[in-house]
C-alpha positions as CSV (number, residue, x, y, z in Angstrom):
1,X,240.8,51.1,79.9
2,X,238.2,51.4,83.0
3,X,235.7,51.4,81.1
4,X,236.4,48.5,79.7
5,X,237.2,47.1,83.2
6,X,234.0,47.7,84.5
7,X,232.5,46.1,81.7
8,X,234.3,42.8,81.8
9,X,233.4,42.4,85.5
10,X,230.1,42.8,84.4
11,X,230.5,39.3,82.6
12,X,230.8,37.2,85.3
13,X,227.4,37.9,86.4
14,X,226.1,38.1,82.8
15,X,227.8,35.1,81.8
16,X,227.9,32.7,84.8
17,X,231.8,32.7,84.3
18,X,234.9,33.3,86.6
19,X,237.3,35.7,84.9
20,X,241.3,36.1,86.2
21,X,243.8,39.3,85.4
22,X,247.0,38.4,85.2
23,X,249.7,40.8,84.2
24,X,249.9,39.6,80.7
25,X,246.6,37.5,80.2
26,X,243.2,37.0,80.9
27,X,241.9,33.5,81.6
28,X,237.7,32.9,81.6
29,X,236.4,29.6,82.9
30,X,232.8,28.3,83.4
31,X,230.5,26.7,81.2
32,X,231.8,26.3,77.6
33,X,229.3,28.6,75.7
34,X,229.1,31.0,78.4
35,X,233.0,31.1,77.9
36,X,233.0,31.4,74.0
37,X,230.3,34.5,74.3
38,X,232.3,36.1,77.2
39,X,235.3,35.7,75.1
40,X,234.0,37.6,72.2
41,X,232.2,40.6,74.4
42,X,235.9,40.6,75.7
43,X,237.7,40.9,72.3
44,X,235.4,43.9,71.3
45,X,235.7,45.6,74.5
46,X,239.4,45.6,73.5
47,X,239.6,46.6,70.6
48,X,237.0,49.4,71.3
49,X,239.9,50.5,74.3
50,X,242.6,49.8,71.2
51,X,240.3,51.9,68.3
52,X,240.1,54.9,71.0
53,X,243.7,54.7,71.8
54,X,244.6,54.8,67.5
55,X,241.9,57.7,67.6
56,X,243.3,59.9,70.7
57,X,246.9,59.3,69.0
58,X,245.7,60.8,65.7
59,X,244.5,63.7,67.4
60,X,247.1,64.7,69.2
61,X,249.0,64.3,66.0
62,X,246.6,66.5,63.9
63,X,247.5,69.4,66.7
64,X,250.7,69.6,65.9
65,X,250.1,69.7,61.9
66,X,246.8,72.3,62.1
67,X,244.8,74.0,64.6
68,X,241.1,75.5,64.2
69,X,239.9,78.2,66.3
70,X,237.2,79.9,66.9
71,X,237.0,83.3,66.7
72,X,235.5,85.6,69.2
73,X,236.0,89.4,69.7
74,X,238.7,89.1,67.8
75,X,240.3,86.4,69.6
76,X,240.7,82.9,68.4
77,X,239.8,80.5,70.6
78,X,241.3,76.6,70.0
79,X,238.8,73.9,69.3
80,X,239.5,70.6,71.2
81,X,241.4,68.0,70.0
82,X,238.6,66.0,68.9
83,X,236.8,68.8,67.2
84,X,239.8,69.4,65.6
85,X,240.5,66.5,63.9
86,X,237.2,66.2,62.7
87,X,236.9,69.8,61.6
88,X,240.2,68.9,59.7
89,X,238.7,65.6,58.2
90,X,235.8,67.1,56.8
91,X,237.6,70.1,55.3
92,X,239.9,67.6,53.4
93,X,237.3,65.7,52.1
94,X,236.2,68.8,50.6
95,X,232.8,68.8,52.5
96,X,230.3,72.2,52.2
97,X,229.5,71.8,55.9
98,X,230.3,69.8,59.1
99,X,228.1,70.0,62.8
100,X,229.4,68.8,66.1
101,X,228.2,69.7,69.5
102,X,230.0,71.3,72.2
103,X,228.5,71.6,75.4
104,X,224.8,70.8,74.7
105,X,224.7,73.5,72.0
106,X,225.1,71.9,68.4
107,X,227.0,74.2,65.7
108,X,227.5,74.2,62.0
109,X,230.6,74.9,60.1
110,X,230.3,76.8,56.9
111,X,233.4,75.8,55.2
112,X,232.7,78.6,52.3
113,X,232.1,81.3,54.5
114,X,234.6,80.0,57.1
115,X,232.4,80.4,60.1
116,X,229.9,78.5,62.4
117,X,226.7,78.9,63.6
118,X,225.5,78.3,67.1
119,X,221.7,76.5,67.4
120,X,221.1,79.7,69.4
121,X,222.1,81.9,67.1
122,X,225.3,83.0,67.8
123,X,227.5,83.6,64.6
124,X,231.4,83.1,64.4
125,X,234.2,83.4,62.2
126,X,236.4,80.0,62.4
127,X,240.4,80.4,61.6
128,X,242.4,77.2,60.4
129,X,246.1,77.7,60.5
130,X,248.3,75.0,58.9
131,X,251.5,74.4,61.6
132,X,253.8,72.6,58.8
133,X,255.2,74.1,55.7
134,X,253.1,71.9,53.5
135,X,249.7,73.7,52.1
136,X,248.1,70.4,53.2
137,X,248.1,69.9,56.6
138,X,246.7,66.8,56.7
139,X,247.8,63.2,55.4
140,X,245.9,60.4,56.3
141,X,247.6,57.1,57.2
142,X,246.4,54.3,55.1
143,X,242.9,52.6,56.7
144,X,244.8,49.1,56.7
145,X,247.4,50.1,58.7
146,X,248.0,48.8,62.7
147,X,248.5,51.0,65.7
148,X,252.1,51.9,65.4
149,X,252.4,53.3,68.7
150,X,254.7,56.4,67.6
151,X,257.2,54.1,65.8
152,X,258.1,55.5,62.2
153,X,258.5,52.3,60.9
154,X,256.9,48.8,60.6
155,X,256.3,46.0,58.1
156,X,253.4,43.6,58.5
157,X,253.6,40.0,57.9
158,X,249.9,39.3,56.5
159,X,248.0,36.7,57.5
160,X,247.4,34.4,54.4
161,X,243.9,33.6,55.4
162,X,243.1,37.9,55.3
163,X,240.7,39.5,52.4
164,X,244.1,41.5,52.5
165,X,246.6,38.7,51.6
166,X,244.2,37.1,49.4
167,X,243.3,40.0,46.7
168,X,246.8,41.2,46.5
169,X,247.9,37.3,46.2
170,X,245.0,37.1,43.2
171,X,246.1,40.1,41.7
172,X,249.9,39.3,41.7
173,X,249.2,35.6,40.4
174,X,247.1,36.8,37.4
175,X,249.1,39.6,36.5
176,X,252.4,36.8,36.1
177,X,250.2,34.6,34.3
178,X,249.8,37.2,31.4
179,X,253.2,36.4,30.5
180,X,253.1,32.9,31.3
181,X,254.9,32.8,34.8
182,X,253.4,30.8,36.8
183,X,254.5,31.5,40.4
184,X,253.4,30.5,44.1
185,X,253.2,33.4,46.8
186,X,255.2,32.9,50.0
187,X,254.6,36.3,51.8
188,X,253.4,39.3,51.6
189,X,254.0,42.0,53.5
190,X,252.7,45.6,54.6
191,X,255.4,48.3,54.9
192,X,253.9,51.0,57.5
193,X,256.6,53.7,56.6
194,X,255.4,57.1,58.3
195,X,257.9,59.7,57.2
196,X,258.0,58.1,53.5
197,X,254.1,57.9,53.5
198,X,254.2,61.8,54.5
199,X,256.2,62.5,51.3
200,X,254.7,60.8,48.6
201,X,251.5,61.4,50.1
202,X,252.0,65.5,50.5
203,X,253.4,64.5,46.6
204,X,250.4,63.2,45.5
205,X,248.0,65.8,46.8
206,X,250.5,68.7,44.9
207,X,249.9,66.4,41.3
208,X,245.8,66.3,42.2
209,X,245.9,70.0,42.5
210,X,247.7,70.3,39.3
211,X,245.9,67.9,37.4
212,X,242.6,67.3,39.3
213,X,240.6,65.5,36.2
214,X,243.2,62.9,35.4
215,X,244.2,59.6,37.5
216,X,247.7,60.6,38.5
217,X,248.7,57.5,40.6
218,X,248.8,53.6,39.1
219,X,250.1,50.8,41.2
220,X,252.5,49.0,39.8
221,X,255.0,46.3,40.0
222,X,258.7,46.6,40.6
223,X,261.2,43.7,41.0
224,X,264.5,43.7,43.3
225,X,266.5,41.7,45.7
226,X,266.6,40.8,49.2
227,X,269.3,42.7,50.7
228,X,268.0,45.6,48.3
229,X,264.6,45.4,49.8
230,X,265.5,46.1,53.2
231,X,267.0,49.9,52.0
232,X,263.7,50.5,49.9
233,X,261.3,49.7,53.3
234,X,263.7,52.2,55.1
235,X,263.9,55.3,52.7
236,X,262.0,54.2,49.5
237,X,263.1,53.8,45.9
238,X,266.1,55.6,45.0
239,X,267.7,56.1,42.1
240,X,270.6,55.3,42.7
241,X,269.4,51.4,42.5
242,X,268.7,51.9,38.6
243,X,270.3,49.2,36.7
244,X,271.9,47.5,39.8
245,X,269.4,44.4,39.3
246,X,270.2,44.2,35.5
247,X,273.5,44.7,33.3
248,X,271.3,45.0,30.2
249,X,271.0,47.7,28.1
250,X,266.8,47.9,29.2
251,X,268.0,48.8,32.8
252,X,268.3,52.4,31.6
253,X,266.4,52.3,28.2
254,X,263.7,54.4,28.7
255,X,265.7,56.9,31.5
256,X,267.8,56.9,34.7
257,X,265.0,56.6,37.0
258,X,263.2,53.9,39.0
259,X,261.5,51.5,37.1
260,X,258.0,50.2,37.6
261,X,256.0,47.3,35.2
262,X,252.4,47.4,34.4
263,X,252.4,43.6,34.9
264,X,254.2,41.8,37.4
265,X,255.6,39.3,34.9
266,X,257.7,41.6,33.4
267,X,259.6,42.1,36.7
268,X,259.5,38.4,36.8
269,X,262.3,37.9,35.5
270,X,265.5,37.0,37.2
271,X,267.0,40.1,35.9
272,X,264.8,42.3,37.6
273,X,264.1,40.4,40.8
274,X,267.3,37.6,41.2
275,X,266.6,34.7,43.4
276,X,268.4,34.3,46.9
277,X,269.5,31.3,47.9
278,X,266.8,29.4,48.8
279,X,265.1,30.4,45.5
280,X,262.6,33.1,46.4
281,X,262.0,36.2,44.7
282,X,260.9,39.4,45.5
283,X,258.4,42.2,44.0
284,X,257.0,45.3,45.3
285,X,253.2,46.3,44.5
286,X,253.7,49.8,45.0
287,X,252.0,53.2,44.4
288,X,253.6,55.7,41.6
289,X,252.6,59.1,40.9
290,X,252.4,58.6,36.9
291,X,250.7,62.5,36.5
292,X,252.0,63.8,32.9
293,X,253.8,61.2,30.5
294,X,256.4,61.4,28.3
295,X,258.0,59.0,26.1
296,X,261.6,57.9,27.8
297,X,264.6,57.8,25.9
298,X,268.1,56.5,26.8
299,X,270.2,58.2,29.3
300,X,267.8,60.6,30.2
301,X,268.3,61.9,33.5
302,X,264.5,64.3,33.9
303,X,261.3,64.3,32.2
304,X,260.8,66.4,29.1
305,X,258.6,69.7,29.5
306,X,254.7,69.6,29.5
307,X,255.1,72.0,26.7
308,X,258.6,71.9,25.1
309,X,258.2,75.5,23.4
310,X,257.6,76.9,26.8
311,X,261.4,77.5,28.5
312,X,259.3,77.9,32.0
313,X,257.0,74.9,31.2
314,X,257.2,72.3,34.3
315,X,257.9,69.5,33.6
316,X,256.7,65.7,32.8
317,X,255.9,63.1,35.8
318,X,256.9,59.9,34.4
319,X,258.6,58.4,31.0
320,X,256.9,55.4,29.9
321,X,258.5,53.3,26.8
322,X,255.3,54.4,25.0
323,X,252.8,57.1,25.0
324,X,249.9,54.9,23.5
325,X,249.8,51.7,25.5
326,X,252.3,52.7,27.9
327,X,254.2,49.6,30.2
328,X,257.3,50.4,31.3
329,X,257.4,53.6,33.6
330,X,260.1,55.4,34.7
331,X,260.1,58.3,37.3
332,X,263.3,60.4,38.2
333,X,261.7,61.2,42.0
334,X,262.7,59.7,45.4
335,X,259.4,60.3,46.8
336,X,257.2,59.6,43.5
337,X,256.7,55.9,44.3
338,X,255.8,54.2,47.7
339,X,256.7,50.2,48.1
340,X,253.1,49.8,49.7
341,X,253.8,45.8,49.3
342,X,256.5,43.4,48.9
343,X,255.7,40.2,48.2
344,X,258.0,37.3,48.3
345,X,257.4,34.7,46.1
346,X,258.8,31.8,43.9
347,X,258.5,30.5,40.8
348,X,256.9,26.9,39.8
């Protein structure tokens, strides 16, 4: 943060203002515009300190996962940490080249020909070696997620005023009102899950390499309780909670999986997401690796194969109750869903 430092005491010249550091807060008096403008040179320098903090703490990550090297006379040399993330980023977005600069001398990384070439010339083979025993050593963390300062865990409250709140709150709303449920949002929160992000995320990149020119992940609603939710932000949809919401003979239909809705009325009802006892309900928007369908029938505990005359066939992603306009989907995976949002709500 000196940098930052340095910068703020810069403002009292700038600004005409007096500004006091207290252990916990910062107080700015003076004139009242020359306040409001210091306050919001101060809240960028911030969050520049807190955007290179999120940054350094993703590249010390991305060292333990891979590591590029340069090599030279046969010996691979580490790039820095910086370099190296970059390096990664690029790679994983699949990208021909990538340039950076090192020193004053500007290189270019041929991804094809794995190596990179100096501005003066100088030619070298480049090594990437995956640290983890996933072929994909990288998975990004979601763009809207907050700094979670090494915890694994974290669910966000949003803020109902957010572009965030609002479009998911939009969404939700219309999707009941295709079934004529009429409901009013109370929260809706963000769950920041690391180690079940990983998983459905290392998941999801397997089902693009397998089937790279279809859409393989929907989101999707899914309906539960309260004291239920609280074990699905912890370690995710499990099986083990088909049919606990609903004694009817749909709770295992189509399958004895985990069972998303196209529309959010659908998990509505009370069956699905039973009221507590002040009357709200709960649904999760979440992300589900759909990949191959197959029609679900009842009591079946897998997919059917891709191709049923093939004994070595793999097999199907998701039932749905129908192959044509499919609604009801049910997958038979732990890590084939992730409860991205849960939104409380109740109806009107």
């Amino acid at each position: 943060l000196e940098v930052e430092k340095q910068e703020i005491a810069g403002l009292t010249q700038k600004h005409q203002v007096r500004i006091e550091v207290g252990p916990s807060k910062m107080t700015v008096t003076g004139k009242k515009d020359d306040v409001l403008t210091a306050v919001l040179e101060i809240n960028g320098f911030m969050q520049k300190a807190k955007d290179r903090e999120s940054r350094k703490e993703e590249q010390e990550r991305m060292k333990n996962i891979v590591q590029w090297e340069a090599v030279k006379s046969e010996k691979p040399k580490p790039l820095s940490s910086d370099i190296n993330y970059e390096l990664e980023l690029a790679y994983q977005k699949k990208e021909k080249t990538y340039v950076y600069t090192w020193h004053g001398e500007s290189f270019t990384i041929d991804f094809e020909k794995m190596q990179q070439t100096g501005s003066k010339g100088r030619v070298m083979k480049i090594k990437r070696t995956p640290l983890i025993n996933s072929e994909t050593a990288l998975i990004e963390l979601p763009v809207e997620w907050t700094n979670m300062k090494g915890q694994n865990m974290e669910v966000i409250g949003l803020l109902s005023t957010s572009e965030e709140f609002q479009k998911i709150s939009k969404e939700f709303i219309k999707s009941c009102q295709k079934g004529s449920c009429n409901v009013e949002v109370v929260q809706i929160e963000r769950i920041q899950n690391r180690e079940q992000w990983e998983r459905y995320a290392i998941k999801r990149q397997a089902l693009d390499r397998k089937y790279p020119k279809q859409k393989n992940e929907q989101l999707l609603y899914h309906g539960t309780t309260n004291d239920i939710c609280q074990k699905i932000n912890k370690t995710g949809f499990n099986r083990s909670f088909c049919g606990r919401n609903d004694v009817s003979f749909s709770a295992t239909k189509f399958g004895q999986g985990t069972y998303f809705a196209k529309e959010a009325h659908y998990s509505c009802h009370d069956s699905y997401s039973n009221p507590d006892a002040v009357g709200h309900k709960y649904i999760y928007r979440a992300r589900v690796l759909t990949g191959k369908l197959c029609r679900g029938v009842e009591g079946m505990k897998e997919p059917t194969p891709v191709n049923p005359n093939d004994p070595h066939s793999d097999l199907c992603d998701c039932a749905v109750d129908s192959l044509s306009k499919p609604f009801v989907h049910v997958i038979f995976s732990d890590f084939g869903a992730y409860p991205e949002y849960l939104i409380t709500f109740k109806t009107v």
